[in-house]
N, C-alpha and C positions, 0 to 999 in steps of 0.2 A: 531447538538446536538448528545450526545452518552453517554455513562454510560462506562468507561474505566479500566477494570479491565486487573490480569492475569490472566490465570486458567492453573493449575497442574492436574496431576491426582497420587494418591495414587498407592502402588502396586497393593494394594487390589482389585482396579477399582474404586473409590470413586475421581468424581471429588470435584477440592476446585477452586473456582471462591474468589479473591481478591479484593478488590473498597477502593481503601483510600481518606479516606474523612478527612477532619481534622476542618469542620466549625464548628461541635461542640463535645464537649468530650466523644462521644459514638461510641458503637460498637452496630453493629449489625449482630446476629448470625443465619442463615438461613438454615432450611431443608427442602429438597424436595425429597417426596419418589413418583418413579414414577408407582403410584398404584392407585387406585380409584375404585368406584363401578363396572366400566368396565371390575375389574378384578376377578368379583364375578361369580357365574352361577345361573340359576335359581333355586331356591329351598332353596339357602345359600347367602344368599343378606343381604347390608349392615352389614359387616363385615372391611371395609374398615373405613366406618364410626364411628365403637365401637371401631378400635384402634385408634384413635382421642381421643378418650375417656383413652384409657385405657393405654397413652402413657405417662398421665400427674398423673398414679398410683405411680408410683413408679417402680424401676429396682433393679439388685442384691444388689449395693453398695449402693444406696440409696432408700433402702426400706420403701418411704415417699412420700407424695403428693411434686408436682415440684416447687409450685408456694408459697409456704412456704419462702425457701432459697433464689430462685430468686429474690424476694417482696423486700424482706427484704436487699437486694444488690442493692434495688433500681430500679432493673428490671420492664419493660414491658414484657408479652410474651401471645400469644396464639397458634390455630393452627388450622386449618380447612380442611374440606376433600371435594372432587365433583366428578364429573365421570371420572377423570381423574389422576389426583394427589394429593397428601396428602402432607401437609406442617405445619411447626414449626415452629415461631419465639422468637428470646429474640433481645430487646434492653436492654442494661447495659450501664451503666458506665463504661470506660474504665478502671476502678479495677476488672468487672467482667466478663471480656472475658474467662479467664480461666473457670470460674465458670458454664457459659452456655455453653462452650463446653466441658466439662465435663460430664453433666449433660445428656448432649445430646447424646454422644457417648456412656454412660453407658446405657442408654434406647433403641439404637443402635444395640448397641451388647452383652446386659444383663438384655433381660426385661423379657425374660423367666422363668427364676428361681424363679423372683418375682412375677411374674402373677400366682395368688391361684384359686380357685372355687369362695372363697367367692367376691372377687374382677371383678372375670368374672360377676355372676350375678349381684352383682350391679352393675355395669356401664351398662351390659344390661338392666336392669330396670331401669336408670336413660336414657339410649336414648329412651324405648317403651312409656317412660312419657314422650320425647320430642316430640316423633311422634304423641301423642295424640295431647298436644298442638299447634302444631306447622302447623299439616297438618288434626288431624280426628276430631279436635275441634273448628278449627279455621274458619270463614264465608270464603266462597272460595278455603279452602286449600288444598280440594280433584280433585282441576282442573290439576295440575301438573301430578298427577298419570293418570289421564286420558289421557291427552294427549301425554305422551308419552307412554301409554299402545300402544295407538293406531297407533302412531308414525311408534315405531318400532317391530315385532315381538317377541314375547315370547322369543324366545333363542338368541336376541340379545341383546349385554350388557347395551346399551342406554335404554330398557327397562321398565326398573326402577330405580325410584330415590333413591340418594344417600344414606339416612337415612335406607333403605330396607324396604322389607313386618316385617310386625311385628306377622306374622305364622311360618317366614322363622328363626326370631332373637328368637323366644321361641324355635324351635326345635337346633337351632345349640348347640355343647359341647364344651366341652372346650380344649377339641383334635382339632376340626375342628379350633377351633379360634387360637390355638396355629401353626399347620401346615400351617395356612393361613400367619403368622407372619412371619415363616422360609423360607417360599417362596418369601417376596416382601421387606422385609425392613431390609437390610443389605446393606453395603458400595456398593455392583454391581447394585444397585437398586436406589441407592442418590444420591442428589447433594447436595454441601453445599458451601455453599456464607457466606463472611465473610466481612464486609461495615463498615467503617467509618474510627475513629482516629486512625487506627494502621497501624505499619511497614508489608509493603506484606511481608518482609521475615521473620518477626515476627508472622504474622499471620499462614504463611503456615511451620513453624517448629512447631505453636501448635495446627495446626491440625496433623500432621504425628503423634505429640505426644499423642493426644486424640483419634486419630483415626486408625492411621495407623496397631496396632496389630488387629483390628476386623476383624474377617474373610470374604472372598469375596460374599460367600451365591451362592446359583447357579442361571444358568442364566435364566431371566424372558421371558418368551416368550409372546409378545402382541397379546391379544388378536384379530385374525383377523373379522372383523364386517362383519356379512351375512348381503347382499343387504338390503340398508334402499329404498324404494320405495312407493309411493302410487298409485294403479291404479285408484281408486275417491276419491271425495268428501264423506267424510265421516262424518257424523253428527249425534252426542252425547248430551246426556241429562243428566246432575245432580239434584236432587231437596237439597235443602241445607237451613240453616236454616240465609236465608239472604233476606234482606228488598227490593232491587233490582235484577235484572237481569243481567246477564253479559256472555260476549262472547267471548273467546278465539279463534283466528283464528292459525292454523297453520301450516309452511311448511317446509319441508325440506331444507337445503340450504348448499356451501360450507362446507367443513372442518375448523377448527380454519389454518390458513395464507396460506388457498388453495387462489386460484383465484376466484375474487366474495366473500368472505366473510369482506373484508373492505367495498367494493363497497357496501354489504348489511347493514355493518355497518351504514354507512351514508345514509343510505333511510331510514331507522327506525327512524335518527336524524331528516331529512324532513319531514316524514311525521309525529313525534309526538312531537319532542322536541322544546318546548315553546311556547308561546301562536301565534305566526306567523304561526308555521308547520301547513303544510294542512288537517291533521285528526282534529286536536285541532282546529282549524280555523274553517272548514265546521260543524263536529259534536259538537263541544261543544260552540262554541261563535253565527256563523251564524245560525243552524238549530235547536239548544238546546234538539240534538237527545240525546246524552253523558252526562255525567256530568264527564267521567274522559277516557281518552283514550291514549294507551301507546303502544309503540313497541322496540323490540329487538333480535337484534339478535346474537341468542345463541350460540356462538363459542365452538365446542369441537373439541377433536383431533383425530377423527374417521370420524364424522357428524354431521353435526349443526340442528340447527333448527330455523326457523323464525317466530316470534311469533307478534300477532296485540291483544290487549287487549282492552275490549271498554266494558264501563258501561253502562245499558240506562237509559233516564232519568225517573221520575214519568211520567206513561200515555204515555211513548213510548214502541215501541215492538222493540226486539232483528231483528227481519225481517228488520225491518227498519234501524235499526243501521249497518247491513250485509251489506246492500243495498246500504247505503252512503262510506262504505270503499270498496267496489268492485270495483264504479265507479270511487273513488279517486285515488285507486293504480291503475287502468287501465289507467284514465289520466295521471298518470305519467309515466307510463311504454312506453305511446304511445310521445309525448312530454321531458321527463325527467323533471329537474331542472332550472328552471330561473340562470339565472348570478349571480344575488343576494343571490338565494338562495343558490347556491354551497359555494359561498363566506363564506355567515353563518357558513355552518357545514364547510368547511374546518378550518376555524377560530376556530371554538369552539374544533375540532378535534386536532388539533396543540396547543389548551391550556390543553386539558385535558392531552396532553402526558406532557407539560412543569410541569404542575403539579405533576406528579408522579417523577419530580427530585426533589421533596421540602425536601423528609426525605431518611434516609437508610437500615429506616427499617421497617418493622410491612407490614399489605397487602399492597399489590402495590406499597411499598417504592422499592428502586434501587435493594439492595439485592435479595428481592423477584423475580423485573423483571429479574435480570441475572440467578435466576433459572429455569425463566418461559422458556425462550430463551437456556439455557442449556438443560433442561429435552424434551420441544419439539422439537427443531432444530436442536443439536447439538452445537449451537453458543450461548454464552452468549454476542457477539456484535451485536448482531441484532436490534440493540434499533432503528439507525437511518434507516435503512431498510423498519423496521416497519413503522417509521410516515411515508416513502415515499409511504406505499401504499394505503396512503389515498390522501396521497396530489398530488399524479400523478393523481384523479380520475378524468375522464372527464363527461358532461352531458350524454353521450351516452351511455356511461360505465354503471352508473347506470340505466338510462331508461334499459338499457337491461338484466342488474340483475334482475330487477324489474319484467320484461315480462316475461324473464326465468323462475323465481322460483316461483313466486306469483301469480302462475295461479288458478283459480276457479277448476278448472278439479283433480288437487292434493293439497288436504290440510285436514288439519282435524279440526271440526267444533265443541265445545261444549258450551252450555250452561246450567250455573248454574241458577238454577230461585227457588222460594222462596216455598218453600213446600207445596203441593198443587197443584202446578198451572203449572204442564205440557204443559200446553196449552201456557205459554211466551217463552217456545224453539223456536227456530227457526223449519220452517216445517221440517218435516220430519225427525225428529231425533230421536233418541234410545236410550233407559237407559244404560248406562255406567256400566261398572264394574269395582270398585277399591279394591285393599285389600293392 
């Protein structure tokens, strides 16, 4: 299997990744800025996340919301940001290829002149209202901050999530949000993928023509990540305003397509995916410690993190829920995977990639992945690559991810328990600090 494109690059530096599809009558139009919270500092966070926001304002030529014109062309489109890159899609109808790349390259390379005051604060007040929602109002939503408070040190950019401090988004100006723009999101900083019904030589004469006068922008320098380490067990305490308990384990792990990070991929599938996996199996069916228990792990392109999530049930203690997943991932770590069970997740891992050939566009559609494979590797053919490093994975392979990374001695340990009642943390833990 493979996703088969060409890819050009502009004078500019702006590559153009091609995929002609012709199953159905659309095009699909794809950006990828390769920018993310990662490229914030402490103090001026989520900034990366407010132009997500502030991308879909309006630009020089078209001093208007995006999603008006698009809509109305029949368009799909969204866009989304994480610690790493910033992305835009439009699916059209093959009458409106022009139309989103147009739209795109004018936001591109002429979103300054349009971006006002009045426009900066709103859109920051419409993310400090997401942030409330989404993470300072939501049961559970302050576990994320925590754990990666703890993760990684303050002046590291995995630090904080994506959305930012909401002290950091009330102090920034609109100098700072503007100079943040000039620095990451010009043609030496994109990638753009172009999928479906059209001629590649068609598509990449109109990108040169949409694209090709924007200026290069200077060059981004990545930021290099001081040592992510834990030297203990560190355990954290939230009280929140939730009817159970729950427990966040977490660990360091691989880089996104270092060594070890598929192999952790598929241990997260063993031990929680479906009702066979061994966490689901021991805590929630045989011992009814759980009522809901989950793992994964967290691919980025600096440092990952491997994360084990478990609810307890009424009249169980988070101690006890700790205490059935230490001893499970240590039997694994020590044993590995039954034949059966590798069978499973490799199966299930070889359908989820056939899946992401269904469409060519929107997340995870093809376009998307040749920019994923563009902006991190250099390669927009890495697709068959990729499924090989799961499906090369052997029982040992994983038992030793497993041992490696998932030790008791480094991880960090929090629990959210219901207001009140300190006393369902797990021992030994300490009040948390989020903002």
């Amino acid at each position: 299997m493979e996703i088969r494109c060409e890819r050009r690059v502009l004078a500019n530096g702006l590559p153009v990744l091609v995929h002609e599809d012709h199953t159905c009558p659309i095009v699909a139009v794809n950006v990828w800025y390769h920018v993310g919270s990662k490229n914030e500092h402490p103090g001026r966070t989520g900034l990366a996340h407010l132009f997500e926001h502030l991308m879909f304002e309006g630009s020089e030529h078209h001093d208007s919301g995006y999603f008006q014109p698009l809509q109305s062309a029949g368009a799909l489109l969204n866009g989304s940001t994480n610690s790493d890159r910033t992305n835009y899609w439009e699916v059209v109808p093959t009458g409106g290829v022009e139309l989103a790349l147009w739209l795109e390259s004018d936001r591109m390379g002429y979103l300054l002149p349009a971006l006002t005051e009045a426009k900066f604060t709103n859109q920051r007040d419409v993310v400090l209202n997401e942030r409330r929602q989404n993470y300072e109002n939501r049961p559970y939503g302050l576990a994320g901050m925590a754990t990666l408070a703890a993760l990684y040190a303050p002046d590291h950019p995995y630090h904080w999530l994506t959305i930012g401090s909401a002290d950091d988004l009330r102090a920034t100006t609109l100098d700072e949000v503007r100079a943040f723009f000039a620095a990451h999101y010009h043609p030496g900083n994109a990638s753009l993928a172009i999928a479906g019904a059209i001629d590649p030589e068609r598509a990449f004469t109109l990108a040169e023509r949409y694209f090709g006068e924007l200026r290069p922008g200077p060059k981004v320098e990545s930021p290099m990540p001081t040592a992510a380490a834990l030297t203990g067990d560190r355990r954290l305490l939230l009280e929140d305003r939730v009817e159970l308990p729950r427990i966040y384990l977490a660990w360091h792990s691989p880089a996104m397509f270092a060594p070890g990070d598929a192999e952790l991929d598929l241990v997260a599938d063993l031990l929680t995916s479906g009702k066979t996996s061994r966490l689901y199996r021991r805590l929630v069916y045989e011992m009814r410690l759980a009522t809901e228990v989950a793992a994964f792990q967290q691919s980025r392109e600096a440092s990952s993190y491997f994360q084990i999530v478990a609810t307890a049930s009424p009249g169980r203690s988070l101690d006890e829920v700790e205490r059935a997943i230490v001893e499970e991932v240590a039997s694994f770590a020590e044993e590995g995977p039954t034949a059966a069970e590798l069978d499973r997740v490799l199966v299930q891992a070889e359908a989820q990639f056939v899946y992401r050939l269904q469409t060519v566009g929107g997340f995870g559609g093809k376009s998307d992945q040749l920019n994923a494979y563009n902006v991190f590797l250099g390669d927009p053919s890495f697709f068959a690559r990729d499924l090989d490093r799961y499906l090369v994975a052997s029982p040992s392979a994983l038992a030793q991810a497993a041992a490696r990374y998932l030790s008791n001695a480094r991880r960090v340990a929090v629990s959210i328990v219901p207001r009140g009642q300190a006393a369902l943390a797990l021992a030994d833990s300490t009040p948390a600090r989020v903002h």
